[in-house]
C-alpha positions in Angstrom: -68.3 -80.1 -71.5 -69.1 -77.6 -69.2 -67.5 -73.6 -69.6 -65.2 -74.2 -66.8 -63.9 -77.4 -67.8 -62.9 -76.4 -71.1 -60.9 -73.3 -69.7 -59.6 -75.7 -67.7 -58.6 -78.1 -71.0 -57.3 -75.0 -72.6 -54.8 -73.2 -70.2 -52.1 -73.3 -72.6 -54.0 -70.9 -74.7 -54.6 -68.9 -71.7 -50.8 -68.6 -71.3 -50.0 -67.5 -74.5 -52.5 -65.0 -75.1 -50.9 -61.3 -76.0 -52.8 -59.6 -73.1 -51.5 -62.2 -70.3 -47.9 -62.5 -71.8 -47.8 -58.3 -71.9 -48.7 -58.4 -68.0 -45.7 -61.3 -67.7 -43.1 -59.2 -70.2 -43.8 -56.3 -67.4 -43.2 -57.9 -64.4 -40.0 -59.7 -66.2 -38.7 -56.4 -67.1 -39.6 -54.6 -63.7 -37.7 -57.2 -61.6 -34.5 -56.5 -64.4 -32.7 -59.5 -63.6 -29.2 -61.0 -65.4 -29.2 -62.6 -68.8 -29.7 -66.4 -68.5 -27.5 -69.0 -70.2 -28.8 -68.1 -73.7 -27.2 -64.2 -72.8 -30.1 -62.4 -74.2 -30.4 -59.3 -71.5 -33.7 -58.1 -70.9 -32.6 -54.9 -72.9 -31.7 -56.8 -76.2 -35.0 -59.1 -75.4 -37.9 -57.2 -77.2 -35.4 -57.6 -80.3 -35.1 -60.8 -79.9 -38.5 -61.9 -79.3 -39.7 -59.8 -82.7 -37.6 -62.4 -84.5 -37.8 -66.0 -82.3 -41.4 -65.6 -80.3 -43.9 -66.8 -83.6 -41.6 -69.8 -83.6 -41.7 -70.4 -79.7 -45.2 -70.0 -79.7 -45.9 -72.1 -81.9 -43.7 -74.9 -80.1 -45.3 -74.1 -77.0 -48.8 -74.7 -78.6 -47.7 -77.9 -80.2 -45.7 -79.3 -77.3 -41.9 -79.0 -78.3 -41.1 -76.4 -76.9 -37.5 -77.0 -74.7 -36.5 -74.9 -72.4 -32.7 -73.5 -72.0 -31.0 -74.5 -68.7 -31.0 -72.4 -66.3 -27.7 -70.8 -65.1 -26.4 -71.0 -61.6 -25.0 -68.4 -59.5 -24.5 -68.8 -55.7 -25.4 -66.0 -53.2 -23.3 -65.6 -50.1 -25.7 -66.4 -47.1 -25.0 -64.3 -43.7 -23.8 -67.9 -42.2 -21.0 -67.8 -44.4 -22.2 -70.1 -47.0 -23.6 -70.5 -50.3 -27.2 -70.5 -51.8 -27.5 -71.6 -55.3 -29.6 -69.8 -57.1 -30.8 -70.9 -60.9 -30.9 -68.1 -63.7 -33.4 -68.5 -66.7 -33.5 -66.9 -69.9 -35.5 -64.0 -69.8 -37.5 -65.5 -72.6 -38.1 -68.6 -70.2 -38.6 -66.1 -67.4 -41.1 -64.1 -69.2 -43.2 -68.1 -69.9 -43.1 -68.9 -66.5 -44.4 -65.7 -65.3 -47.4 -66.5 -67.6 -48.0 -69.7 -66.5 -47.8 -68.6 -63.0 -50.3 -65.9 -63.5 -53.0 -68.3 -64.6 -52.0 -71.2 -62.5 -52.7 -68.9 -59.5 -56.1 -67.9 -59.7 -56.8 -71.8 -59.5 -54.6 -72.6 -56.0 -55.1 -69.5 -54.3 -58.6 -69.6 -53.1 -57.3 -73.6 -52.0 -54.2 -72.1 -50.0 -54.3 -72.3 -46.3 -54.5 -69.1 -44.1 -51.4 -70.2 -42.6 -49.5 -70.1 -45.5 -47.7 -66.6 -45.7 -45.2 -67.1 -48.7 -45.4 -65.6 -52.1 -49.2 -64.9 -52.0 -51.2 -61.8 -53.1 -51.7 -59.4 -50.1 -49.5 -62.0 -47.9 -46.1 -60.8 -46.4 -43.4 -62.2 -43.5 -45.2 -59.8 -41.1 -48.7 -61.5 -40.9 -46.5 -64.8 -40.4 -44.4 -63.2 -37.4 -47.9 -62.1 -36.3 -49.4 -65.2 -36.5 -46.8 -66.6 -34.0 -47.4 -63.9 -31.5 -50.7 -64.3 -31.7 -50.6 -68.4 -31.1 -48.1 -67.6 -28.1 -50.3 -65.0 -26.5 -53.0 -68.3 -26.7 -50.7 -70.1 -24.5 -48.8 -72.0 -27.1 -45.3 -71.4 -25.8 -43.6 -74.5 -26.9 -42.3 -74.6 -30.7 -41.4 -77.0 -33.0 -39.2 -75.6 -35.5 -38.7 -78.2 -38.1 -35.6 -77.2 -41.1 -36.3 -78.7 -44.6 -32.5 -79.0 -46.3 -32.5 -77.2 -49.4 -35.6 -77.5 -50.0 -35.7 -76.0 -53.7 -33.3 -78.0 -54.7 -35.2 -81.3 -53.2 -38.7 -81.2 -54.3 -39.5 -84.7 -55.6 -40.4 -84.0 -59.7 -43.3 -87.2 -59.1 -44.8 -85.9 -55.4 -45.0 -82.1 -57.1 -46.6 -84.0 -60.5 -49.1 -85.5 -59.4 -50.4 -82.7 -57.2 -50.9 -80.7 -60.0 -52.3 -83.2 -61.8 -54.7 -83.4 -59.4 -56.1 -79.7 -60.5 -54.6 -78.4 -64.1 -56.5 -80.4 -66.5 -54.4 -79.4 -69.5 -51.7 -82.0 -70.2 -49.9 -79.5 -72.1 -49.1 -77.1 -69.4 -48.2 -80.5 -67.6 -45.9 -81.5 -70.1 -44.6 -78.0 -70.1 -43.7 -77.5 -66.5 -42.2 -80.9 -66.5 -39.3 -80.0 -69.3 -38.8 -76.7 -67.3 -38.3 -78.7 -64.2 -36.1 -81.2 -66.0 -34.5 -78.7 -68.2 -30.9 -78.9 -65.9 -28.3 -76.4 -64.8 -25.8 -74.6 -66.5 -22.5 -74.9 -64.1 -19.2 -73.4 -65.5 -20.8 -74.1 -69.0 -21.6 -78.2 -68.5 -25.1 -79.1 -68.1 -26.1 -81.2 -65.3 -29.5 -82.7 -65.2 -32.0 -82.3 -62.3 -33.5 -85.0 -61.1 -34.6 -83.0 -58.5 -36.2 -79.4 -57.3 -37.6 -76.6 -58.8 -36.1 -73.8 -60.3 -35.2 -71.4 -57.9 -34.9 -68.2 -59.4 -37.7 -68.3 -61.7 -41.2 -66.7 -61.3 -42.9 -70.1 -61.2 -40.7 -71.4 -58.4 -42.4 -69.9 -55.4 -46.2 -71.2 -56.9 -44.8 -74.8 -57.4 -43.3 -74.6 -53.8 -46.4 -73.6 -52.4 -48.2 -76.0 -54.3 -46.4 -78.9 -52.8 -46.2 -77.5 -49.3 -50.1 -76.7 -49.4 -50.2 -80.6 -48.6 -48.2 -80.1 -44.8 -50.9 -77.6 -44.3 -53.6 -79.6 -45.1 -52.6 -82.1 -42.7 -51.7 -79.4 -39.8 -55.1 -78.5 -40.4 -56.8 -81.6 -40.0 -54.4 -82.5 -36.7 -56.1 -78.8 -35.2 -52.6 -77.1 -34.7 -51.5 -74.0 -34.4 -48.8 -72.8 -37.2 -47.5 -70.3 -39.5 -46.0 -71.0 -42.8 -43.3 -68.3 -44.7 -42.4 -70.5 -47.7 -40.6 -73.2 -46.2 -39.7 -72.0 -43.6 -42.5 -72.9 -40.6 -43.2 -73.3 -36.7 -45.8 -75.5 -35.0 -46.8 -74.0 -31.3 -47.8 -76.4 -28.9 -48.5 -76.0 -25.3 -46.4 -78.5 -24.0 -42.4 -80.5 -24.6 -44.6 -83.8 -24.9 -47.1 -82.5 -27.0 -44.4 -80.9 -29.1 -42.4 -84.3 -29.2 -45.1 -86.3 -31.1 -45.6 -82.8 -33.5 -42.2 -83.2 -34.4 -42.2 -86.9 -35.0 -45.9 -87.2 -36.9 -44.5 -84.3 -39.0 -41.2 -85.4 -39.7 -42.8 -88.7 -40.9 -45.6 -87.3 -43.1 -42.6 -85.0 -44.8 -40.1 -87.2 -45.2 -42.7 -90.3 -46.5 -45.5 -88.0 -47.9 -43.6 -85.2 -49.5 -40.4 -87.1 -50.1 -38.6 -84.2 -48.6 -35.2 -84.0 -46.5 -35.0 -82.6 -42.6 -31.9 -81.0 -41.4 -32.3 -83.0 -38.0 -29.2 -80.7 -36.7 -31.4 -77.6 -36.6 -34.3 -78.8 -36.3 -35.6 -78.3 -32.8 -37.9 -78.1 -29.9 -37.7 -74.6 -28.0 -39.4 -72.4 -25.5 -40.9 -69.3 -27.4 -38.5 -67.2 -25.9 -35.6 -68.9 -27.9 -37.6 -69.2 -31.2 -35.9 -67.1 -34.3 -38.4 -67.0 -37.0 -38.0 -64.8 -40.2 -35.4 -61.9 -38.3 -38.0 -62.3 -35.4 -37.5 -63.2 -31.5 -40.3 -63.4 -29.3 -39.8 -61.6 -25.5 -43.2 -63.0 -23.8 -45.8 -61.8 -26.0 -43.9 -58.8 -27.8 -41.9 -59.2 -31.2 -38.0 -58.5 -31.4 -35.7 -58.2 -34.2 -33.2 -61.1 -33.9 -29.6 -60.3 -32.4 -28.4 -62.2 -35.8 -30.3 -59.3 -37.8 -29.1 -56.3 -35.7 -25.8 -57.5 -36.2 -25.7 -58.6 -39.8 -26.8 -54.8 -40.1 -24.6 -53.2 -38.2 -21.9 -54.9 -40.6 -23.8 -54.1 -43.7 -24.1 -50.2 -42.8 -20.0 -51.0 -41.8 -19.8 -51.6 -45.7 -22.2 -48.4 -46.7 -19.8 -46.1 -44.4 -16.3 -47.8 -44.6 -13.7 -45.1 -45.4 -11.7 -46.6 -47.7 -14.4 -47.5 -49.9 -13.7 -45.1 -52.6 -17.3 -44.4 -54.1 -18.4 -40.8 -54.2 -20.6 -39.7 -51.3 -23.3 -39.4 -54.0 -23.8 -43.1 -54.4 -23.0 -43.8 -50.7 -25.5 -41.6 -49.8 -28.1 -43.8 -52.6 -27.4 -46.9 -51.5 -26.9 -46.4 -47.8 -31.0 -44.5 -47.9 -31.8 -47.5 -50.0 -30.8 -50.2 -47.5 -31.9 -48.1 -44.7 -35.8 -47.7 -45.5 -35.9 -51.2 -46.4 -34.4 -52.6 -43.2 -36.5 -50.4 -41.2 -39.9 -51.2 -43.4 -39.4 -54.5 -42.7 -37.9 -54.6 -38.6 -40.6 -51.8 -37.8 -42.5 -54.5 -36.8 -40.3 -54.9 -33.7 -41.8 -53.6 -30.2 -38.3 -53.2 -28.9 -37.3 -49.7 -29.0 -34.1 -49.3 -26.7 -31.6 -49.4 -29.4 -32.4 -47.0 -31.5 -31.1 -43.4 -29.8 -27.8 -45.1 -29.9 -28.3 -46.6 -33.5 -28.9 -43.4 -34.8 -25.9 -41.6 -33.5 -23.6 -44.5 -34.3 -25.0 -44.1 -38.2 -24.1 -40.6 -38.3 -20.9 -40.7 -36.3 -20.1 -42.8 -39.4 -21.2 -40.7 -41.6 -18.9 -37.5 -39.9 -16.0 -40.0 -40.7 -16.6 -40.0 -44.1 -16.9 -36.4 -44.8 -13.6 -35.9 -42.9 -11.7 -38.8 -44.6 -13.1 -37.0 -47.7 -11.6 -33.8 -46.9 -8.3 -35.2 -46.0 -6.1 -32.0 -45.7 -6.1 -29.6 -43.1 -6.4 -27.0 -45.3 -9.8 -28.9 -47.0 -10.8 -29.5 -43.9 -10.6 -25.5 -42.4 -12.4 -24.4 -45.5 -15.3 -26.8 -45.0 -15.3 -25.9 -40.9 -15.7 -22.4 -41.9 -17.9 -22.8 -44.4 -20.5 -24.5 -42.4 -20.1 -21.7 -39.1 -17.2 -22.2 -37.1 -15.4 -20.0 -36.2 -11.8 -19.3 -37.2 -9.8 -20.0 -34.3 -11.6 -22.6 -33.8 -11.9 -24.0 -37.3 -8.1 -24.1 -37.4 -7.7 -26.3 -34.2 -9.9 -28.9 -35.3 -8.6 -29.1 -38.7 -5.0 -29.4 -38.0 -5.5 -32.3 -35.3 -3.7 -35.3 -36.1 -6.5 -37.7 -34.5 -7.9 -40.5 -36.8 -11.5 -39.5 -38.3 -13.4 -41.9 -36.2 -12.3 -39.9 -32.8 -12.5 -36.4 -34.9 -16.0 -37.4 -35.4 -17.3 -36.9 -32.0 -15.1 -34.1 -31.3 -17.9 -30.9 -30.3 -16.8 -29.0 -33.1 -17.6 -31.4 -36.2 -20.8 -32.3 -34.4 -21.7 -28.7 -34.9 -20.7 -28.2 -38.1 -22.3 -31.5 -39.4 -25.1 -31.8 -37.8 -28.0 -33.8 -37.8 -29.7 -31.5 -39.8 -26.9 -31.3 -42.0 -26.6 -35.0 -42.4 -30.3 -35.8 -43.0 -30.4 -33.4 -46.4 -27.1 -34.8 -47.7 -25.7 -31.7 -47.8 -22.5 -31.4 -49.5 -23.7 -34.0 -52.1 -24.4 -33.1 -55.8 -28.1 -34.1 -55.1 -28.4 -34.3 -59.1 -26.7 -37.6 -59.0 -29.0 -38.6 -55.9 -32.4 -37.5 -56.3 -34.6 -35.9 -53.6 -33.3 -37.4 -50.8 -33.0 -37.3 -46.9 -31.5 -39.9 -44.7 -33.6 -41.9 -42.7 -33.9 -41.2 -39.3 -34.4 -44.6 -36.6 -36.1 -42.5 -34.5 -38.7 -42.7 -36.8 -39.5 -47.0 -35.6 -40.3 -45.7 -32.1 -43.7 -44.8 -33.1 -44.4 -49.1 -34.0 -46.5 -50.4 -36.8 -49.8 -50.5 -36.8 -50.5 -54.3 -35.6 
């Protein structure tokens, strides 16, 4: 037997070795997720592992280990509905991260250059890149196909016996097969699951790719032109009939192949210019943020700046910066600019409300006037008015007492409680990314 196939016989030992399950523990503990169903927080974990782990790693080397169920929690989706989402233990959290990390130095170099999802030095933006980049080839007709709850519909068998086909070690077979079996935990009865993978878990995304690499494969072979996020993909064609027999071909090899399920109701055939693809529209060649995106955030930053939401300014001001930098890291990619001079006054018109809801009486609000370089007469005028805070906020006067200069250091906010800071300006997206 040579070198390589013994490591490949001996993963599990692999898994549990101190230095790889140190480099899991880390990444558990960095993402700080909830307590799973056994309620062991990732706080009280180290504590608990000091006492349990030489027991669980011993079942995990001799093949009894069980798994906990996973507990479910649903996330609101911006459609209105629900996504269920499946909590581990931390302690199962920490074993699938393990796995995972030696599991994906075997697929990886196998993994198609399509495939954008959950992959070292791989993000959404190369994906929406891809699809530009296929469109500017002439490829203007897409087939966008929906897989329904995809996670929750992976067939145990199909995703079994492709990684069969590579890990070696039976063990780790076993092992991922009584996490994928290991049920939900639903308002404290276990259900089984027949079906899917554990969403939530670190291992999730590897499996998903795992089974999904098999769609590539064959997109490959057929010579077309696609970009995979996960599971959400697009085929681009450059014509309605060509696209037609995409869809059908791939429909079949998914549904009889993979043994997964297609939302026929949004799955579609569309011109490029009506293609939505991870927050992303397409105008002729150039990338767009979606009108869905612009206006889930418009009602998100709604939330951040409601006045009646009575959080100090302190954490308005953290978690409003927070949202802020992440939306625009991720839709700087757009090469649609127009929106933005008005964005950016609209965000701090908002923010002028809540300092003058804040202040709420006249007398508050003169003080703070003055203090900030208006003049008496002045001063007095504005802060007796009896208009509602929205129209006070574009009133002359409170523009020049709360600037934008003013706004962007957080002044008036014990910055103790927020930390260096400085809000984001959308001025700042004009300049593109670097494509």
């Amino acid at each position: 037997m040579t070198n390589a196939h013994a490591l490949e016989r001996n993963l599990l030992e692999q898994i549990v070795t101190r230095d790889n399950l140190t480099r899991a523990w880390k990444r558990v503990k960095a993402n700080n997720g909830a307590a799973g169903a056994d309620e062991v927080s990732i706080t009280e974990f180290p504590a608990w592992a000091r006492q349990h782990w030489p027991n669980i790693k011993t079942q995990l080397l001799d093949g009894t280990y069980q798994p906990n169920a996973v507990r479910r929690v649903w996330i609101p989706k911006p459609n209105g509905d629900q996504r269920p989402l499946g909590i581990p233990s931390v302690a199962d959290r920490m074993i699938q991260q393990a796995i995972a990390q030696v599991l994906t130095p075997i697929y990886e170099p196998l993994f198609s250059h399509h495939s954008y999802g959950f992959r070292p030095g791989r993000n959404a933006h190369q994906a929406v890149r891809q699809v530009r980049d296929d469109i500017r080839s002439g490829n203007r007709i897409v087939v966008d196909i929906d897989l329904a709850a995809f996670f929750d519909s992976v067939n145990h068998d199909v995703l079994m016996r492709l990684l069969a086909q590579r890990v070696r070690d039976k063990r780790v077979l076993n092992l991922i097969g009584r996490y994928l079996r290991a049920g939900v935990l639903i308002d404290g009865v276990q259900h089984p699951t027949p079906l899917g993978v554990p969403q939530g878990g670190p291992l999730s995304p590897l499996l998903a790719n795992i089974v999904l690499h098999e769609l590539d494969v064959y997109l490959q072979t057929q010579k077309r032109s696609f970009a995979r996020y996960a599971d959400d993909f697009v085929i681009c064609v450059k014509s309605t009939s060509a696209a037609r027999r995409v869809k059908a071909n791939v429909t079949r090899f998914l549904e009889q192949r993979l043994k997964l399920r297609i939302n026929h109701d949004k799955s579609r055939i569309v011109p490029s210019k009506q293609l939505e693809f991870l927050g992303f529209c397409f105008r002729g060649t150039k990338i767009v943020w979606c009108d869905k995106a612009l206006h889930r955030f418009k009602h998100r930053i709604k939330q951040l700046t409601g006045r009646s939401w009575g959080v100090s300014l302190a954490r308005r001001y953290r978690e409003l910066r927070q949202y802020l930098v992440g939306w625009m890291n991720y839709f700087a990619l757009s090469e649609y600019y127009r929106p933005i001079p008005e964005l950016d006054e609209w965000l701090r018109r908002r923010m002028r409300c809540c300092y003058w809801k804040q202040w709420r009486w006249p007398r508050t609000k003169i003080k703070h006037l003055l203090s900030l370089g208006i003049n008496r007469d002045e001063a007095i005028k504005t802060g007796v008015s009896s208009k509602g805070p929205y129209a006070m906020s574009r009133t002359p006067i409170t523009q020049q007492a709360m600037s934008n200069a003013w706004l962007a250091t957080g002044s008036g906010v014990d910055q103790r409680s927020v930390g260096p800071f400085s809000l984001p300006c959308f001025n700042r997206l004009s300049s593109g990314p670097a494509c």
